[in-house]
N, C-alpha and C positions, 0 to 999 in steps of 0.2 A: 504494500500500500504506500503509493504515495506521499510525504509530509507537505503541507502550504508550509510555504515560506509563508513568515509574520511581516507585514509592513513594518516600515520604521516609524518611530513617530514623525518625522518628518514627512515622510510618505501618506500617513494615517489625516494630518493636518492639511495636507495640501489637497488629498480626495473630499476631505469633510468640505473643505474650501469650496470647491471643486460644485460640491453637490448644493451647496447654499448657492451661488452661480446662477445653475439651471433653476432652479426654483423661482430666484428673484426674477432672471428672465421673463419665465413662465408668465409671472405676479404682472409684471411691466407690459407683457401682450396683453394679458386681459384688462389692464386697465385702458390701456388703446384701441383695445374693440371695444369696450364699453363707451368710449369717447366719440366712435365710431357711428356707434347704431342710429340711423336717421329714419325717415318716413319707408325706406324701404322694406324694414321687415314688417310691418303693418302693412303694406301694399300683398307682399307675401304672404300673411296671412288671410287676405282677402280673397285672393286667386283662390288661395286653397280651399277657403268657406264656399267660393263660388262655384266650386267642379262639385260634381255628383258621386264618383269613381275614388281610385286609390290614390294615394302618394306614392311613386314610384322613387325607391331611393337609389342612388349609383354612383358608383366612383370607384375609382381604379385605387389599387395599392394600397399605402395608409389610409388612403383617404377613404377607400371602402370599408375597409374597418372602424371606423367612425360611420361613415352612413349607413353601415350596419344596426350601430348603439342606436345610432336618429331614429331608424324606422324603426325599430323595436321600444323607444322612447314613445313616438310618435301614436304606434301601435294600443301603449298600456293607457295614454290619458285620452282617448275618445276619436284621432284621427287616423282612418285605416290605412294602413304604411305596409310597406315589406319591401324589401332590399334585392334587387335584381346586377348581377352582374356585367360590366357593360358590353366585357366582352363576350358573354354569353347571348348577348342581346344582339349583336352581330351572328346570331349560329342559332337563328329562330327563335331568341326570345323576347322580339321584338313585336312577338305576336300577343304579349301580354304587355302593350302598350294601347288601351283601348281609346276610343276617342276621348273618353270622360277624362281621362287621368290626369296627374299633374309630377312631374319631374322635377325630383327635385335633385341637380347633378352638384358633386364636389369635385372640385378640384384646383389644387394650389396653384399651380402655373396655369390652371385654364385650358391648356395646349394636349392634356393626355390624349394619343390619338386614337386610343381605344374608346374616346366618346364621340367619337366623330360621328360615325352611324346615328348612333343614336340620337343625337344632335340634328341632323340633315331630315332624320324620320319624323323627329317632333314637329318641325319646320314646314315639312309637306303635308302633314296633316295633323295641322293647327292645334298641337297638344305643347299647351304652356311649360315652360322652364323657368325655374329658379333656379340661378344658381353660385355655388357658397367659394368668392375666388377672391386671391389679391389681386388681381388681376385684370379689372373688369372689359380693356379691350380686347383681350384675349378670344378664343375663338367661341369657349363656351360663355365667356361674357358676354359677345354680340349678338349672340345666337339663343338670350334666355330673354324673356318676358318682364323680369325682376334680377335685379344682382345684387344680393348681399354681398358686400367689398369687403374683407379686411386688410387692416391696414398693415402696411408692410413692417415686418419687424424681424429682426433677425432670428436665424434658429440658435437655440442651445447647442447643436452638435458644432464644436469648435473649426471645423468643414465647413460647415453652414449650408450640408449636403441630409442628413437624417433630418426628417420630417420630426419636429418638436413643438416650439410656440407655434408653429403653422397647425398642425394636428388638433391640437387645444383649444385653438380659437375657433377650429370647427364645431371640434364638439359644443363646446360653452353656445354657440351661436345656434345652432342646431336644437339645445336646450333651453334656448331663449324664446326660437318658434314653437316649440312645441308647447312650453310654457306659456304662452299667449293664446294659443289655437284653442288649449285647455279650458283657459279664462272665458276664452269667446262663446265656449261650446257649453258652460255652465258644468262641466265635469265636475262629479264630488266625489266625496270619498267613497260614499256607496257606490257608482259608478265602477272606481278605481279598484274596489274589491271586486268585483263582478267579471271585470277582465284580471284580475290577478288573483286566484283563488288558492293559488299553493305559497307554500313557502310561509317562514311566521309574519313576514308580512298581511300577507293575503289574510291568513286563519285570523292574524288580529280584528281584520274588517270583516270578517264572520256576524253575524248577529248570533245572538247567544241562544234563538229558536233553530239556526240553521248548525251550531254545533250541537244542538243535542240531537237534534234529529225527529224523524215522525215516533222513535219506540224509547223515548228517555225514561225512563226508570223512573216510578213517584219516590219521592225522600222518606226514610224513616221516618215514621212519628206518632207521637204520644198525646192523648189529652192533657190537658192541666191535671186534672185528676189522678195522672197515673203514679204511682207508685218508685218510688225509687228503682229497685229490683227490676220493675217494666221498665224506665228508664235505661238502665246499664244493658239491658235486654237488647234495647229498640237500638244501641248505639254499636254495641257489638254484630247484631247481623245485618244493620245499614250498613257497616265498614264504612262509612266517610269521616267516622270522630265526627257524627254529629247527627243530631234530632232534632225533627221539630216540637215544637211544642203547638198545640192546637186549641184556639176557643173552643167555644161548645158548637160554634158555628161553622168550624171547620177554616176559617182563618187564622193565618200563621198571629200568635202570640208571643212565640219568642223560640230561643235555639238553646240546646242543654252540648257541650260539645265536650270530650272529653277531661279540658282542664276544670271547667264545673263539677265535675263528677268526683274526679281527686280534693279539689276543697273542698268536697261534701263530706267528706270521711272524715272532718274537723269537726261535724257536728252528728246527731244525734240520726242517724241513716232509717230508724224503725220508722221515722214520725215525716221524713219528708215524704214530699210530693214536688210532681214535675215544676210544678208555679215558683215551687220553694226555690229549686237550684238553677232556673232558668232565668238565660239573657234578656230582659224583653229588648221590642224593640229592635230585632237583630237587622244587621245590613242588608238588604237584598237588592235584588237585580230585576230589570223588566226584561222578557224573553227577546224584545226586538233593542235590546239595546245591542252595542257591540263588544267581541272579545275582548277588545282592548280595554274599555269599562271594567270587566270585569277583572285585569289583571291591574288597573291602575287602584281600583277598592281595596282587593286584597292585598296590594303592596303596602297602599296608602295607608290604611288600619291595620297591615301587619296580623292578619287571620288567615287561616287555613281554608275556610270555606265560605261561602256563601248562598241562600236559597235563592232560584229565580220563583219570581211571584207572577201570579198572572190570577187579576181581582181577587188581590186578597191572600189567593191561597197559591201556598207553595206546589211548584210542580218538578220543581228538578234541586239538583244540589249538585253546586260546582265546586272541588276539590281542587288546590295547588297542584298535587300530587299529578292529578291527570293533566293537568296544563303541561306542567314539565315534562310530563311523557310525551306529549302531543306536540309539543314544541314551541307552544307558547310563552314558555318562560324558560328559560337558561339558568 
């Protein structure tokens, strides 16, 4: 096995140097595109509200790997995107360029001549371009409907050949449109869970009807009247460390959870009843609220569980325990 050589400190300081550099860079591009942004990306917006069809995203090299992130950005907040290759588009995929659509092409120099095609087709049949360049007399700047420009700035690769503050400003700018089209379209969170259902993201914008599901389990529970003995009963074969307690009208009165049960051994266990060692009052949940409610409660007051209620009466019981499993909490 090979040993690394260890940098010297000198070596170690001039990379750390080195790497604060690129960063500031980075810092100094975005603040010149942000200086940048004029009525154009609003115009850009507008096209897009105005076509019926998709956003076609595309760019050669880096620059498709960012119009990659775009359309799949574009995609999750309410505008339908997807990322076609340009030079694939050249080799009959030119055929998912319908009349509706709108193009929206990257490219740094403008000149990539792998959008040429694509470019010449939008042209002959009147399918608008946006598109994201420093460049804007460039070929794909002449040739687009809207030109987001940014402004030139040097790259981080000491060459000034790897694609870097140029890459960034795409993206950033790319996430500005989308960020707006968002705004325009009234997208919300409920929306935004609907197209992102996986991931603890997504599960957080879950409503707390839609993680229990059509067959949730009712919650242990006890009368007021019940007995201690029924209590420890109801608590042990619910498994959640926790009961309801129930009026007489079958509305939740309050929670008995297993730390109530151990200070109950500090008094006189023959003569309680469920009234005696229960929480009233406990926190609950409404079934259409969201996941994320439910983990910010639990965080928030620091309890294990909590009932969802629905008029009155408890219908479910949500445990940490299962969140963690599920992946809503780490």
């Amino acid at each position: 096995m090979t040993e690394t050589a260890l940098s010297s400190p000198e070596d170690i300081a001039a990379m750390t140097e080195r790497a604060r550099e690129v960063i500031r860079l980075n810092i100094e591009a975005l603040d010149a595109l942000e200086r940048s942004i004029d009525v154009s990306l609003a115009r850009a917006a507008d096209v897009i509200m105005s076509r019926p069809g998709y956003v076609v995203v595309t760019g050669m090299g880096k620059s498709g790997h960012i119009g990659g992130k775009i359309a799949a950005t574009l995609a999750s907040t309410g505008t339908n995107a997807f990322f076609v290759h340009p030079a694939e588009m050249s080799h009959g995929d030119l055929g998912m360029l319908r009349p509706d659509v709108t193009v929206l092409a990257l490219s740094n120099s403008g000149e990539s001549r792998e959008l040429r095609d694509p470019l010449i087709y939008c042209q002959r049949n009147g399918i608008p371009v946006i598109a994201v360049t420093q460049r804007p007399t460039s070929f794909l700047g002449r040739n687009a409907a809207v030109c987001l420009t940014m402004p030139k700035v040097a790259e981080a690769c000491p060459n000034g050949l790897a694609p870097t503050t140029s890459t960034l400003m795409s993206l950033a700018l790319g996430d500005a449109l989308a960020m707006v089209l968002m705004d325009r379209r009234g997208f919300t969170a409920l929306d935004f869970g609907l197209h992102h259902p996986g991931g603890a993201l997504g599960m957080s914008l879950q409503s707390v009807r839609e993680w229990m599901g059509d067959n949730a389990a009712a919650p242990a529970a006890v009368p007021t009247t019940a007995s201690f003995s029924e209590v420890v009963s109801a608590v042990t074969e619910g498994r959640k460390g926790a009961v309801a307690v129930l009026n007489p009208d079958g509305t939740l009165g309050g929670i008995v959870t297993d730390g109530d049960i151990r200070r109950a051994f500090q008094r006189d266990i023959a003569a309680l009843k469920a009234a005696d060692i229960m929480s009233p009052n406990p926190i609950t949940v409404d079934p259409d609220a969201r996941m994320s409610d439910v983990v910010d409660l639990l965080t928030a007051n620091k309890i294990s569980n909590l009932f969802v209620v629905e008029e009155g009466r408890p219908t479910a019981i949500v445990h940490i325990a299962e969140l963690m499993q599920a992946g809503y909490v780490s």
